[in-house]
PDB file with SEQRES, HELIX, SHEET and CRYST1 records, atoms N, CA, C and O in Angstrom:
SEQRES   1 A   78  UNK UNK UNK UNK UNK UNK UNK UNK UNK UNK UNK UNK UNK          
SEQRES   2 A   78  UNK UNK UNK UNK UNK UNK UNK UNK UNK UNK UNK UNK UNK          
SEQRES   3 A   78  UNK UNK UNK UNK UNK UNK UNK UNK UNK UNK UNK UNK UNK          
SEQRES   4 A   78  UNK UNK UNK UNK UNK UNK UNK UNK UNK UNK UNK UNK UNK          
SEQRES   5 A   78  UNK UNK UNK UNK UNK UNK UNK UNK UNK UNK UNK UNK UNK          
SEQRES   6 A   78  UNK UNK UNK UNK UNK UNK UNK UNK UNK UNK UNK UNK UNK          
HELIX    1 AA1 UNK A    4  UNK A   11  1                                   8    
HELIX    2 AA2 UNK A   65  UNK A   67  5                                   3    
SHEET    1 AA1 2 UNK A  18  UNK A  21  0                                        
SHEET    2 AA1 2 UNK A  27  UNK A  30 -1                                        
SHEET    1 AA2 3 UNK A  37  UNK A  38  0                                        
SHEET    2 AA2 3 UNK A  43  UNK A  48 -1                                        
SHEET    3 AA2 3 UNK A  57  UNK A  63 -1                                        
CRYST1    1.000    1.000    1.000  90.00  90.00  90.00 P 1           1          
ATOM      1  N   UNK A   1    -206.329 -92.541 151.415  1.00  0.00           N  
ATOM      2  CA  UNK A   1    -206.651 -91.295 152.088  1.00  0.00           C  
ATOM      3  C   UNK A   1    -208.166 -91.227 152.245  1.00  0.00           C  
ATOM      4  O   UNK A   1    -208.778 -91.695 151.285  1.00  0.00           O  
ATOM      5  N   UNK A   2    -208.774 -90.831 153.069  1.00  0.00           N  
ATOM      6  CA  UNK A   2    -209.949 -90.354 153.578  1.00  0.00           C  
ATOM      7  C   UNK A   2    -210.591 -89.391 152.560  1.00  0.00           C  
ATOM      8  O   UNK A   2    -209.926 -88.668 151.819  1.00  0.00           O  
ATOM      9  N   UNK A   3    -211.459 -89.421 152.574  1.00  0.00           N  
ATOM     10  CA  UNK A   3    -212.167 -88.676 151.105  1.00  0.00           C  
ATOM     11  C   UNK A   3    -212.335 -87.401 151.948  1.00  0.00           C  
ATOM     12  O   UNK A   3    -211.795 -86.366 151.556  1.00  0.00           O  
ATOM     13  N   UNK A   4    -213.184 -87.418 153.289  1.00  0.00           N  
ATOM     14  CA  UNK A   4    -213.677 -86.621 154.269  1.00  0.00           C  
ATOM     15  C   UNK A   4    -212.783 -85.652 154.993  1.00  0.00           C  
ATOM     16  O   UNK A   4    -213.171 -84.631 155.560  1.00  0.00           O  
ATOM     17  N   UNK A   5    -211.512 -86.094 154.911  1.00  0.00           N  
ATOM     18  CA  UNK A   5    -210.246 -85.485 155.888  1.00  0.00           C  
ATOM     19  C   UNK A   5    -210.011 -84.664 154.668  1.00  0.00           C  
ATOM     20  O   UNK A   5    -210.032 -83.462 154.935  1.00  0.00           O  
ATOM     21  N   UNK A   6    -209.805 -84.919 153.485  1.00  0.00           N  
ATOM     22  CA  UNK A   6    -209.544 -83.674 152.401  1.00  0.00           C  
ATOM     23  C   UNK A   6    -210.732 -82.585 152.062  1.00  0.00           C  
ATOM     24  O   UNK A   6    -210.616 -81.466 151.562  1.00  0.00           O  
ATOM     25  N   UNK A   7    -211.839 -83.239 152.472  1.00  0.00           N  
ATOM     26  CA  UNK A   7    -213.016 -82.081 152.349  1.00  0.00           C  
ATOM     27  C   UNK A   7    -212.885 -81.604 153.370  1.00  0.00           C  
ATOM     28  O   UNK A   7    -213.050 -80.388 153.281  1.00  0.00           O  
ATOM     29  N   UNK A   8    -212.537 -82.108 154.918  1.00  0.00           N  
ATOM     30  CA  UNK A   8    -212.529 -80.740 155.225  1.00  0.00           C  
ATOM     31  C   UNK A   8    -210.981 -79.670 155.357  1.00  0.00           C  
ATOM     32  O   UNK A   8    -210.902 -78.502 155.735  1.00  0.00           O  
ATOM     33  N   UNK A   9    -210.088 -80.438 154.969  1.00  0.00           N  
ATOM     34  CA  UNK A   9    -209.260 -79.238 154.750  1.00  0.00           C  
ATOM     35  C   UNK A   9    -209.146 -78.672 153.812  1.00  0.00           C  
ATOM     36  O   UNK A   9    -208.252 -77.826 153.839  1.00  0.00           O  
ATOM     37  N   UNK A  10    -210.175 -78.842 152.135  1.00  0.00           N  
ATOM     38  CA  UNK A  10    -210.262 -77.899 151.898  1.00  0.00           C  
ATOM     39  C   UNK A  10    -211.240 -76.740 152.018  1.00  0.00           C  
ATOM     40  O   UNK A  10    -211.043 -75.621 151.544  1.00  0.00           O  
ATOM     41  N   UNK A  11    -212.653 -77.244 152.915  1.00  0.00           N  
ATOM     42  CA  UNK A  11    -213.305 -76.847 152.934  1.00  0.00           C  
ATOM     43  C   UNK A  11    -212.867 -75.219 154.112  1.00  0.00           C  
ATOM     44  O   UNK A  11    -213.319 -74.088 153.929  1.00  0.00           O  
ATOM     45  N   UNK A  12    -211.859 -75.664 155.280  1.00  0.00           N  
ATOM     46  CA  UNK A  12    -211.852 -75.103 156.092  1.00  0.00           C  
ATOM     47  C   UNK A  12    -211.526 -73.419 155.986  1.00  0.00           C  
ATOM     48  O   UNK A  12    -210.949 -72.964 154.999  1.00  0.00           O  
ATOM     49  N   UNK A  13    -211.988 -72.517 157.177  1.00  0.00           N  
ATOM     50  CA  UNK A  13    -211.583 -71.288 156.568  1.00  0.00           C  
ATOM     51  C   UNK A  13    -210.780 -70.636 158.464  1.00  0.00           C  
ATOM     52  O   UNK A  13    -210.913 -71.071 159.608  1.00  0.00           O  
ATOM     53  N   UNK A  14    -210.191 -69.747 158.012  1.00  0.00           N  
ATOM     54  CA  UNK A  14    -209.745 -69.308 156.856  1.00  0.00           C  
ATOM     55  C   UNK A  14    -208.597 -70.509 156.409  1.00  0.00           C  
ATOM     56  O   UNK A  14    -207.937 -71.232 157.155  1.00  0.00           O  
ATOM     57  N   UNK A  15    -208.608 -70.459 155.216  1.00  0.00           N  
ATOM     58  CA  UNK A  15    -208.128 -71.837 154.559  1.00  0.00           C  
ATOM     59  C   UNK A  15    -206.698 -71.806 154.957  1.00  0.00           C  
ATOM     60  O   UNK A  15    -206.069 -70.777 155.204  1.00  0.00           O  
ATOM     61  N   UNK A  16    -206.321 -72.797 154.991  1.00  0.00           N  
ATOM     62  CA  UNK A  16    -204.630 -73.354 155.475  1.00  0.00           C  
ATOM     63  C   UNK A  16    -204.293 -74.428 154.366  1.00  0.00           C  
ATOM     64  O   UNK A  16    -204.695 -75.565 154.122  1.00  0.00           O  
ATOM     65  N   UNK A  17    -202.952 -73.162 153.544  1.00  0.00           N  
ATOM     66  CA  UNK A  17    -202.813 -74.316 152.732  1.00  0.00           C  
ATOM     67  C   UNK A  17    -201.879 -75.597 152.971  1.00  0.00           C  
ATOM     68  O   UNK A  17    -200.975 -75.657 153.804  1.00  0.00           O  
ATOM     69  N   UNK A  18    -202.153 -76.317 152.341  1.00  0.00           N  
ATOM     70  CA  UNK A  18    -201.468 -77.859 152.529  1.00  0.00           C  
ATOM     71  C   UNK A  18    -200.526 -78.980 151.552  1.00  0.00           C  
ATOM     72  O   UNK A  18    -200.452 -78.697 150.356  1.00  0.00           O  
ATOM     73  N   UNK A  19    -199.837 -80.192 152.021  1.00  0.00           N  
ATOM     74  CA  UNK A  19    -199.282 -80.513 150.458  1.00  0.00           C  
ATOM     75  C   UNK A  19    -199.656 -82.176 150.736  1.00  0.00           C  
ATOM     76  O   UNK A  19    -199.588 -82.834 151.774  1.00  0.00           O  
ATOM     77  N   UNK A  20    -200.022 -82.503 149.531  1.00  0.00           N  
ATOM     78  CA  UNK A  20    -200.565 -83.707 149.239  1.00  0.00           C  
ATOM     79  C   UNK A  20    -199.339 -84.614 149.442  1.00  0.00           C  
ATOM     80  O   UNK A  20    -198.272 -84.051 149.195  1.00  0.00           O  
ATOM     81  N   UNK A  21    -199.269 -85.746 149.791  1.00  0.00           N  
ATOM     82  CA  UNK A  21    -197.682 -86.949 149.437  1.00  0.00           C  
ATOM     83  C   UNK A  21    -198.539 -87.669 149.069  1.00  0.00           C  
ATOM     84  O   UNK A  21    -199.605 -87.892 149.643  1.00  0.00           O  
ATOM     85  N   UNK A  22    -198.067 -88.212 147.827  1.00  0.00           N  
ATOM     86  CA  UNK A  22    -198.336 -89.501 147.191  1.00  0.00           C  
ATOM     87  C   UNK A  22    -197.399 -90.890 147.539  1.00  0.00           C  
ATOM     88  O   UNK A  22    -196.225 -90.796 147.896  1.00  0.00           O  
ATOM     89  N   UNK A  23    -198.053 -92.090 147.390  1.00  0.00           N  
ATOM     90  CA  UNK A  23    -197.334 -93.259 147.857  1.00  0.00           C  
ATOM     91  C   UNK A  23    -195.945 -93.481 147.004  1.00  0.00           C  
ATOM     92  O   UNK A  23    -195.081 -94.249 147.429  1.00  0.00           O  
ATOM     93  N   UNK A  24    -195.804 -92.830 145.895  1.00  0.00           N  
ATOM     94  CA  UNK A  24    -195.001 -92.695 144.990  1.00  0.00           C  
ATOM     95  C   UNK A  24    -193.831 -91.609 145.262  1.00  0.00           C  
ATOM     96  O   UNK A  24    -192.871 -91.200 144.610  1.00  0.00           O  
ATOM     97  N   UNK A  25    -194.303 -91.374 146.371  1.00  0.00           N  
ATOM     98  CA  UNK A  25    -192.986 -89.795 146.839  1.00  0.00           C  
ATOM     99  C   UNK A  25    -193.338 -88.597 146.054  1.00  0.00           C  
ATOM    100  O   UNK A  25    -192.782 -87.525 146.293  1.00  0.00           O  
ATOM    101  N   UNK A  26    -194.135 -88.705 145.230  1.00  0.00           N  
ATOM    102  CA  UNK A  26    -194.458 -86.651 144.738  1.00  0.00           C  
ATOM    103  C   UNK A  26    -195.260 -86.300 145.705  1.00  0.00           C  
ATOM    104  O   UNK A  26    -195.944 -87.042 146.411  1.00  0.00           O  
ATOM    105  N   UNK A  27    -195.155 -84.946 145.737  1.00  0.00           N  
ATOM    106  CA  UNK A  27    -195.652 -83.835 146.148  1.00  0.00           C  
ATOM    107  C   UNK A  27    -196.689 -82.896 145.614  1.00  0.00           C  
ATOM    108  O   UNK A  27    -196.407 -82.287 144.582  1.00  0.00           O  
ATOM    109  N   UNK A  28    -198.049 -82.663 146.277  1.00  0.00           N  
ATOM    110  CA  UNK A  28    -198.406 -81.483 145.402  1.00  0.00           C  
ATOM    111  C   UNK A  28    -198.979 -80.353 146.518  1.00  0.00           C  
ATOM    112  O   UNK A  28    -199.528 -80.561 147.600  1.00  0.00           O  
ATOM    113  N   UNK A  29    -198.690 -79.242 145.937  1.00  0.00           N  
ATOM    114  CA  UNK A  29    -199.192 -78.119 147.094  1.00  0.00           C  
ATOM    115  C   UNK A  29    -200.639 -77.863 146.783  1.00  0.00           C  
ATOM    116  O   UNK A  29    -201.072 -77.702 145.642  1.00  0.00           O  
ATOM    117  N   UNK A  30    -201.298 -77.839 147.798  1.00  0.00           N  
ATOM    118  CA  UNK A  30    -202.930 -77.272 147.698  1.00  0.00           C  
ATOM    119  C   UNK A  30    -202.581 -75.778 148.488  1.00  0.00           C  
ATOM    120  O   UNK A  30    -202.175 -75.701 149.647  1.00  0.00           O  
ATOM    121  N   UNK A  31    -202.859 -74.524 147.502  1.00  0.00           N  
ATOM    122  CA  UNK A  31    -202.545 -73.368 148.269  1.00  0.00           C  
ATOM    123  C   UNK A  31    -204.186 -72.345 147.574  1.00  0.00           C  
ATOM    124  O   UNK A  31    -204.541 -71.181 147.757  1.00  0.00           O  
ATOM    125  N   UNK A  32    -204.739 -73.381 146.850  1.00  0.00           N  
ATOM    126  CA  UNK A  32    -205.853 -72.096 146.453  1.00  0.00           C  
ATOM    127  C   UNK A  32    -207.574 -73.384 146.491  1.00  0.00           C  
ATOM    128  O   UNK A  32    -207.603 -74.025 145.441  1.00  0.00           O  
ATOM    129  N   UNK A  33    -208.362 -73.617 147.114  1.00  0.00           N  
ATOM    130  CA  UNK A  33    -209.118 -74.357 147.260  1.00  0.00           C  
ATOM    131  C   UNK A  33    -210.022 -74.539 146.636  1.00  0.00           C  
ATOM    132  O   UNK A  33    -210.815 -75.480 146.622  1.00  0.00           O  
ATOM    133  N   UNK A  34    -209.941 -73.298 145.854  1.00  0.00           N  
ATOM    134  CA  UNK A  34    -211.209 -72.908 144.487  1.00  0.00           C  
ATOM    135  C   UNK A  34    -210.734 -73.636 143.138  1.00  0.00           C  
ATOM    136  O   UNK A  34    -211.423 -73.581 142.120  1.00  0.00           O  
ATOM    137  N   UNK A  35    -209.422 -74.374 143.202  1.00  0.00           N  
ATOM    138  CA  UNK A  35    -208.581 -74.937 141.952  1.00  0.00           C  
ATOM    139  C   UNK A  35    -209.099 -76.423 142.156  1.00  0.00           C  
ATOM    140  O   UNK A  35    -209.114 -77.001 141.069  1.00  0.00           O  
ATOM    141  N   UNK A  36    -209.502 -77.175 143.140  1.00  0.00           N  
ATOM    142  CA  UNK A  36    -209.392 -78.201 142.705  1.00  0.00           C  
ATOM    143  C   UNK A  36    -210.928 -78.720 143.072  1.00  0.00           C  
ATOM    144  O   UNK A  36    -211.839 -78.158 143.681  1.00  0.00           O  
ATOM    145  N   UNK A  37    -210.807 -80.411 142.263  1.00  0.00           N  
ATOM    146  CA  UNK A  37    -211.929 -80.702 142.452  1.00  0.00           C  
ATOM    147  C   UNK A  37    -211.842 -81.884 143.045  1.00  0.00           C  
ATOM    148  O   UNK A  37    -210.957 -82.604 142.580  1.00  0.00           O  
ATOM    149  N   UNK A  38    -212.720 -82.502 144.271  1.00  0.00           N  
ATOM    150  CA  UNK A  38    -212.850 -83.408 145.703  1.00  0.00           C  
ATOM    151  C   UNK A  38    -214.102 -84.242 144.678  1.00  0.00           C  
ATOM    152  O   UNK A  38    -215.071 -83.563 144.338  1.00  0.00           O  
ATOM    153  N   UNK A  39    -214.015 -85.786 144.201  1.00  0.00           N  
ATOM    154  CA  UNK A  39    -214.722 -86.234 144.087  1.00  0.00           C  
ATOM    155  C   UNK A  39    -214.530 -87.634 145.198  1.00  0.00           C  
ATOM    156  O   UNK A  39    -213.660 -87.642 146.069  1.00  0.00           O  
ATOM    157  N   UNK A  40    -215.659 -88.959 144.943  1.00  0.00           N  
ATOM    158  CA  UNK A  40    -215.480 -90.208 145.935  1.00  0.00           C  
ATOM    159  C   UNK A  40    -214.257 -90.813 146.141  1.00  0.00           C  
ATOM    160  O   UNK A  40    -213.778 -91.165 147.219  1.00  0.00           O  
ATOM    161  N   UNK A  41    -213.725 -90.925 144.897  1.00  0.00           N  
ATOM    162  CA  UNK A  41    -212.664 -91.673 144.837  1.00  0.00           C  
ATOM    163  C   UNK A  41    -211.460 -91.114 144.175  1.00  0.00           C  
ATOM    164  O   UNK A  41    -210.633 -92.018 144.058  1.00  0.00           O  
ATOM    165  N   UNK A  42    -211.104 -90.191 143.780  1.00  0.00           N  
ATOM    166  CA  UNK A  42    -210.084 -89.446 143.224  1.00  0.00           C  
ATOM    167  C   UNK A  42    -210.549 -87.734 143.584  1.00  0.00           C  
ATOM    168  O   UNK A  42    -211.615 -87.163 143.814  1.00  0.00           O  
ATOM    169  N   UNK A  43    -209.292 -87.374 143.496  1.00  0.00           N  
ATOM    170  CA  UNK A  43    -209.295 -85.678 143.521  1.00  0.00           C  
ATOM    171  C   UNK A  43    -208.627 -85.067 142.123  1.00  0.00           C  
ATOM    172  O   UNK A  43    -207.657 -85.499 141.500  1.00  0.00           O  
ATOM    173  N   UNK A  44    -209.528 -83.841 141.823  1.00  0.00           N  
ATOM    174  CA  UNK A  44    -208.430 -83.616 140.954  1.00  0.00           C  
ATOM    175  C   UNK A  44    -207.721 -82.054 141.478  1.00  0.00           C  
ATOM    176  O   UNK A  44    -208.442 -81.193 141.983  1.00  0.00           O  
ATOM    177  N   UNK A  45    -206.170 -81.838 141.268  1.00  0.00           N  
ATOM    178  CA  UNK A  45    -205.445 -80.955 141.827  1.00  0.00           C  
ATOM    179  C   UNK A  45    -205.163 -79.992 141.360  1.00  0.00           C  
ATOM    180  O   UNK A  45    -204.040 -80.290 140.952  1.00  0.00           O  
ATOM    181  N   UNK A  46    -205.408 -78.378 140.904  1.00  0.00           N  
ATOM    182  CA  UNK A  46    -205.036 -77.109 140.481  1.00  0.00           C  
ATOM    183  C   UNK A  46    -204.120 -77.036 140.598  1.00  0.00           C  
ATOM    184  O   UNK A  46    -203.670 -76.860 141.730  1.00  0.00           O  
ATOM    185  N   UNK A  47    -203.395 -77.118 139.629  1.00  0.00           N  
ATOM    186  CA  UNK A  47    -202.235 -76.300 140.160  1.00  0.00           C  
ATOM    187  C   UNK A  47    -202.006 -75.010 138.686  1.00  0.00           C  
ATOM    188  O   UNK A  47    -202.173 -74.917 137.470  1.00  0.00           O  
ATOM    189  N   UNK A  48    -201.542 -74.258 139.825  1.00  0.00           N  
ATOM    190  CA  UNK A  48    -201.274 -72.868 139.399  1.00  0.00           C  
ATOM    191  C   UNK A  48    -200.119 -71.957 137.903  1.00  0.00           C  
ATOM    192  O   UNK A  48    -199.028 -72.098 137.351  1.00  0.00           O  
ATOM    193  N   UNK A  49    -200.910 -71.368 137.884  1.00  0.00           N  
ATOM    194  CA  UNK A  49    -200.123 -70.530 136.659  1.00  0.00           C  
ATOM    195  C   UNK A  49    -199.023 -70.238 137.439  1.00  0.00           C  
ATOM    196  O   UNK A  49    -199.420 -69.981 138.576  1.00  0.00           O  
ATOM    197  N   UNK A  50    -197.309 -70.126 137.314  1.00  0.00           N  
ATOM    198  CA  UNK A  50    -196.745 -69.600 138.110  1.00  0.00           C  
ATOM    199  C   UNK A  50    -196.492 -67.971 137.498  1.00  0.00           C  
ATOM    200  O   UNK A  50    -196.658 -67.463 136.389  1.00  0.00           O  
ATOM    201  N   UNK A  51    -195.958 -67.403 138.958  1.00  0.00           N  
ATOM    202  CA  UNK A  51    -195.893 -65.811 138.933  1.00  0.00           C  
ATOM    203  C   UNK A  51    -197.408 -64.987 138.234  1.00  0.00           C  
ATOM    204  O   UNK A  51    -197.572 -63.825 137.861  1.00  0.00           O  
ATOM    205  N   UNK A  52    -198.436 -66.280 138.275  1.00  0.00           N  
ATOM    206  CA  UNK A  52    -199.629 -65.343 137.670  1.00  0.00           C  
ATOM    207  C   UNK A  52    -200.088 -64.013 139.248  1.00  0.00           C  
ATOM    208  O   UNK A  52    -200.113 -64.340 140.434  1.00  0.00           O  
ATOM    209  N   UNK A  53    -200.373 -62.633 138.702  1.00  0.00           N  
ATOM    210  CA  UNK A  53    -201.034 -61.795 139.618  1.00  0.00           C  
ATOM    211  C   UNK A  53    -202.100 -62.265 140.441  1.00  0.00           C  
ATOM    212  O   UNK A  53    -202.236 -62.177 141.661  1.00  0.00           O  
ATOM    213  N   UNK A  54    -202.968 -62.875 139.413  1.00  0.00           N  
ATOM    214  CA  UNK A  54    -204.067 -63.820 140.855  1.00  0.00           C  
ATOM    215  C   UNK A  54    -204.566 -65.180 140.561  1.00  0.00           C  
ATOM    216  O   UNK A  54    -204.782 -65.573 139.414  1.00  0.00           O  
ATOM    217  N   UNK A  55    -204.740 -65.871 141.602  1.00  0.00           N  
ATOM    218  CA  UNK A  55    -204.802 -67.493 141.259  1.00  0.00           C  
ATOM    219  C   UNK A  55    -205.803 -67.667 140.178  1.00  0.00           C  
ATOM    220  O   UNK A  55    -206.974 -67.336 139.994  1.00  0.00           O  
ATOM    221  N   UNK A  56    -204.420 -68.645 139.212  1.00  0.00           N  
ATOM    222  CA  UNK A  56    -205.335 -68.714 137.903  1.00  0.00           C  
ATOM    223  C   UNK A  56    -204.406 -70.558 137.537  1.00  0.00           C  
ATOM    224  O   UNK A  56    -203.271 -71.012 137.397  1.00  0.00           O  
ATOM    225  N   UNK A  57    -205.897 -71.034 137.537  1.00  0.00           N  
ATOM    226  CA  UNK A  57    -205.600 -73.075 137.223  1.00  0.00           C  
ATOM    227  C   UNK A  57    -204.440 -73.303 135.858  1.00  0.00           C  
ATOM    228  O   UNK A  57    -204.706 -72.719 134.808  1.00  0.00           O  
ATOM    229  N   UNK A  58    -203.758 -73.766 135.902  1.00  0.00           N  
ATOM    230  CA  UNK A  58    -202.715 -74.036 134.399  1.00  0.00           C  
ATOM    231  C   UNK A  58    -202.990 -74.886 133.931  1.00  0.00           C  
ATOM    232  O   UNK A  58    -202.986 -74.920 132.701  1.00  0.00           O  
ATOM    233  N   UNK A  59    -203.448 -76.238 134.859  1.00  0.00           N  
ATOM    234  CA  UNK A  59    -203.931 -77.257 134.410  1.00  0.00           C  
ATOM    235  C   UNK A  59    -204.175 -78.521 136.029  1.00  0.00           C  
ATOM    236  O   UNK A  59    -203.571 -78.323 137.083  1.00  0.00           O  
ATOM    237  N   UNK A  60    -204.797 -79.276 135.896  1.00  0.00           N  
ATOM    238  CA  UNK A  60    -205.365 -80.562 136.858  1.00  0.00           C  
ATOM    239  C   UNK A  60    -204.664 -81.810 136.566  1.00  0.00           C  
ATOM    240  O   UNK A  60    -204.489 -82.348 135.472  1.00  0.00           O  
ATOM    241  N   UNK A  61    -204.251 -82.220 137.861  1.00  0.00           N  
ATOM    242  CA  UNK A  61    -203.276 -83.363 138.216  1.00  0.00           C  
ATOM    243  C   UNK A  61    -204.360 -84.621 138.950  1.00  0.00           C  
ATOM    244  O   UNK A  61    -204.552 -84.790 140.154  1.00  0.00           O  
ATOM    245  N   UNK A  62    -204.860 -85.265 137.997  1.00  0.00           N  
ATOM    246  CA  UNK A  62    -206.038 -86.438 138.414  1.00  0.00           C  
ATOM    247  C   UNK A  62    -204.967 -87.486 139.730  1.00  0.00           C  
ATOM    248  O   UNK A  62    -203.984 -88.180 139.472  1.00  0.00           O  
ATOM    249  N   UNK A  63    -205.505 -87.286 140.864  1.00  0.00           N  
ATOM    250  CA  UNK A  63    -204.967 -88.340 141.941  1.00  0.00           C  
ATOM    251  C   UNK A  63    -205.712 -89.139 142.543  1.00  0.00           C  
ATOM    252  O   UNK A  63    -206.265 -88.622 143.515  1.00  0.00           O  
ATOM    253  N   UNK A  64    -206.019 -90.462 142.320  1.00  0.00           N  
ATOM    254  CA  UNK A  64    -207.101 -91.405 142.825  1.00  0.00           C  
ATOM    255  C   UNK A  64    -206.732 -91.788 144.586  1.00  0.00           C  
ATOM    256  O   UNK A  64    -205.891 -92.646 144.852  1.00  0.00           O  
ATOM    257  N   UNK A  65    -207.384 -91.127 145.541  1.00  0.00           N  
ATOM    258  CA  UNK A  65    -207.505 -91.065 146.589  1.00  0.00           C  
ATOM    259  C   UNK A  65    -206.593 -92.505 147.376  1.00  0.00           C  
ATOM    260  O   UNK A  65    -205.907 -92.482 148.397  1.00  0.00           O  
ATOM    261  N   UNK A  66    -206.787 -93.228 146.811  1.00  0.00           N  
ATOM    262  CA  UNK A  66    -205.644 -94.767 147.510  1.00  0.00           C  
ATOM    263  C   UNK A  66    -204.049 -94.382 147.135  1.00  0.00           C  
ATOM    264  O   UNK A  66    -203.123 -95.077 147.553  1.00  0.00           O  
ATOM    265  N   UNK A  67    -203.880 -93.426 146.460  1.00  0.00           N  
ATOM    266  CA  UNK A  67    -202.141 -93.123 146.228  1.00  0.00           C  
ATOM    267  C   UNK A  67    -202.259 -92.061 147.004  1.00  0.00           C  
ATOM    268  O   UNK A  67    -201.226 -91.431 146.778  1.00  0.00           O  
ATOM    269  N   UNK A  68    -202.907 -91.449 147.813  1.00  0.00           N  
ATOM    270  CA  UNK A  68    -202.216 -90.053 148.576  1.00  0.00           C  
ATOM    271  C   UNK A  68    -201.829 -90.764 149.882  1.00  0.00           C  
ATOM    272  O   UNK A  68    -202.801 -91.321 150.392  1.00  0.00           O  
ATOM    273  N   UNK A  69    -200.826 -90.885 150.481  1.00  0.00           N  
ATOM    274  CA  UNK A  69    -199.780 -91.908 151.974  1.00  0.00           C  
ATOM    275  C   UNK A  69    -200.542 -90.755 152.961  1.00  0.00           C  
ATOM    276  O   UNK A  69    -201.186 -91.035 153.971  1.00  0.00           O  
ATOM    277  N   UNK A  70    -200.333 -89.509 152.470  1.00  0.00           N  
ATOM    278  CA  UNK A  70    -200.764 -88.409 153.807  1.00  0.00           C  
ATOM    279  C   UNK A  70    -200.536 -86.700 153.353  1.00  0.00           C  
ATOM    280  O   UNK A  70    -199.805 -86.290 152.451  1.00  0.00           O  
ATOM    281  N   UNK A  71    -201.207 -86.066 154.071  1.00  0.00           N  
ATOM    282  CA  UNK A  71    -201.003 -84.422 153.827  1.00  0.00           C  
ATOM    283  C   UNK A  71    -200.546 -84.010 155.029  1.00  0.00           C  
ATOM    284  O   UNK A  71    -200.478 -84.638 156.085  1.00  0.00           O  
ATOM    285  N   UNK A  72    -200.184 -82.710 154.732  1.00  0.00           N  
ATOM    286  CA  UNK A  72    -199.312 -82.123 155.803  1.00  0.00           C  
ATOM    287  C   UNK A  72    -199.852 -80.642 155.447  1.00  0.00           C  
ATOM    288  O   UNK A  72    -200.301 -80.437 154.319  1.00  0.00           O  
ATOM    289  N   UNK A  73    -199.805 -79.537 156.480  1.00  0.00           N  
ATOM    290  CA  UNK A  73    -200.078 -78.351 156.917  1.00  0.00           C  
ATOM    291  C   UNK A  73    -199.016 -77.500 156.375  1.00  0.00           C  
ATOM    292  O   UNK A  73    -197.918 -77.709 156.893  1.00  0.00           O  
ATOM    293  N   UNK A  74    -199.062 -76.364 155.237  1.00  0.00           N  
ATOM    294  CA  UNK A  74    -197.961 -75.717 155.096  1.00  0.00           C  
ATOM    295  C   UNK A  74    -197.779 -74.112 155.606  1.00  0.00           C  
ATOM    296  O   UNK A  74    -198.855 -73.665 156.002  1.00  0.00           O  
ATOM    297  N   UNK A  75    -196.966 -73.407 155.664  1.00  0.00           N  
ATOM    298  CA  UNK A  75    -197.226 -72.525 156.271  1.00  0.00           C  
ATOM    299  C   UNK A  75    -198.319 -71.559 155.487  1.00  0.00           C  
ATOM    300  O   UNK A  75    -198.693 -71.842 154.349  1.00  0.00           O  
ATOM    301  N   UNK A  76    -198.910 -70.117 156.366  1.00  0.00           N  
ATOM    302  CA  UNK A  76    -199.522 -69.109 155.123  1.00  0.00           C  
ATOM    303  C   UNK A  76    -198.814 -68.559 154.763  1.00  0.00           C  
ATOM    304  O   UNK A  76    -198.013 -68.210 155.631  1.00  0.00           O  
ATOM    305  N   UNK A  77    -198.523 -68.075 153.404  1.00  0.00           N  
ATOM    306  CA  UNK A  77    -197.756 -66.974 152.871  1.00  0.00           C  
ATOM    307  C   UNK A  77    -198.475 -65.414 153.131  1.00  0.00           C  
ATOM    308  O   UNK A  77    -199.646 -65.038 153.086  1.00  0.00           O  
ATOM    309  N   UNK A  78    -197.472 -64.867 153.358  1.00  0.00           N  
ATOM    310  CA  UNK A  78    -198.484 -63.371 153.480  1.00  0.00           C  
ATOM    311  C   UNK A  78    -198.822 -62.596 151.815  1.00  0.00           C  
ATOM    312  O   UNK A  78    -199.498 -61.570 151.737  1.00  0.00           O  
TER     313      UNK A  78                                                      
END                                                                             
């Protein structure tokens, strides 16, 4: 994966969230852009407290940028 194509979708506003595919077939949703962290060669991924009131990190899913196959556009939730 492109280091640059993930900075700018997460950089973009108003933000559109998205879901990571790994070459391995998982999935991860990017829905809060302030959770994760975009380094050269790996990302690391927020993911969320569930049913928390406001986005709050549970813990980071380390993904080294050569296992993500592709992302995809998910809808906004209102």
């Amino acid at each position: 994966m492109d280091r640059e194509e993930l900075q700018q979708l997460l950089r973009q506003r108003p933000f559109q969230p998205f879901r990571v595919i790994l070459t391995d077939g998982r999935t991860l949703d990017v829905r809060h852009p302030e959770m994760n962290q975009l380094a050269r060669t790996f990302i690391k991924i927020g993911i969320p407290v569930p049913n928390a009131p406001e986005p709050t990190c549970d813990h980071l899913v380390y993904v080294p940028l050569a296992q993500i196959a592709r992302t995809e556009l998910l809808p906004v939730s209102a």
